[in-house]
C-alpha positions in Angstrom: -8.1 -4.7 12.6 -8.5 -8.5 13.4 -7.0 -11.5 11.6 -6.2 -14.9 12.5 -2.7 -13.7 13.0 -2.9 -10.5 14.8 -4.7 -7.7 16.1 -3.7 -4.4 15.3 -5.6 -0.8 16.7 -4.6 1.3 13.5 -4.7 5.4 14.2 -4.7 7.3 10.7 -3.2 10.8 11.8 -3.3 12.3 8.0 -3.6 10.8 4.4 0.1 9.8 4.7 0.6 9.0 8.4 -0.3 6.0 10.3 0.4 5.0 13.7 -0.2 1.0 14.6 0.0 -1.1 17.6 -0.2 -4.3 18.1 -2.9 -5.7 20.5 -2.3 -9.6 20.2 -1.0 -12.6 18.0 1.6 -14.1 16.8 3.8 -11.7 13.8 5.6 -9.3 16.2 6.2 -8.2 19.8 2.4 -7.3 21.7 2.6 -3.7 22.5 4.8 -2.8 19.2 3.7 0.9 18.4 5.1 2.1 15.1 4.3 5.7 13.5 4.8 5.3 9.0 4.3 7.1 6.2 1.4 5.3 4.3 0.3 5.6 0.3 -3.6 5.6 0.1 -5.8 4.4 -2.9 -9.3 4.7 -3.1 -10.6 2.3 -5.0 -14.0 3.1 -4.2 -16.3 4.8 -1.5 -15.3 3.5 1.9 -12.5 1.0 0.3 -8.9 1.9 0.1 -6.1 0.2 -0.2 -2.9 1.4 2.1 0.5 0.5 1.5 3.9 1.2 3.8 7.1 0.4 4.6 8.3 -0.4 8.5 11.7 0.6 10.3 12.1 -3.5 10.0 11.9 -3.5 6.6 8.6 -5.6 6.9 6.2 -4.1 3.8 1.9 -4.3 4.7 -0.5 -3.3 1.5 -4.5 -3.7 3.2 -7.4 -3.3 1.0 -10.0 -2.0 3.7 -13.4 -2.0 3.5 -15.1 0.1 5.5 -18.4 -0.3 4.1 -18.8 -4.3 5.3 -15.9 -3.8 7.8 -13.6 -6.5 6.1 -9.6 -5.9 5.7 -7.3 -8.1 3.2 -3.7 -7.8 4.6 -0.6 -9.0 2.6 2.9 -8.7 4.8 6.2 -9.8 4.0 8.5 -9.7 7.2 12.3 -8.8 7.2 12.8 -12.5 7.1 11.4 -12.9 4.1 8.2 -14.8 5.2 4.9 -13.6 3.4 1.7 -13.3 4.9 -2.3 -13.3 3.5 -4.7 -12.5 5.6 -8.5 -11.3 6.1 -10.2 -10.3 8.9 -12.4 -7.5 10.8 -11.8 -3.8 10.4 -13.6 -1.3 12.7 -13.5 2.0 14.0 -12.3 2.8 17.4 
């Protein structure tokens, strides 16, 4: 996943677990690897929307679409600060 803000290699072990790292940008520490419980939605065929909570208490809901490979990304961070973003979303 690519934003103006970050990039993030996302790695869905199950329906409920997800392990991210962050590649690049500017939101949290570049090399940050984090395994969390995630809620999935399908909304549609090949669009989901994937909700979880962090150990910082920062809170991510993406609504990914995998048919035309575009992710919308809301974050609040522990500090309070909210985030919207859109980007790229691709398979590894």
């Amino acid at each position: 996943m690519e934003t103006d803000f970050l990039k993030v290699k996302l790695f869905f072990e199950s329906d409920n677990s997800l392990v991210f790292t962050i590649l690049d940008g500017e939101l949290t520490a570049i090399g940050h690897t984090e395994k969390v419980e995630t809620t999935i939605a399908e909304i549609r065929s090949k669009v989901y929307m994937v909700a979880w909570k962090e150990i910082s208490g920062a809170t991510v809901t993406h609504v990914e679409d995998h048919e035309n490979g575009i992710v919308y990304s809301n974050a609040t961070l522990p500090d309070g600060n909210f985030y919207t973003m859109r980007g790229t979303i691709q398979p590894y």
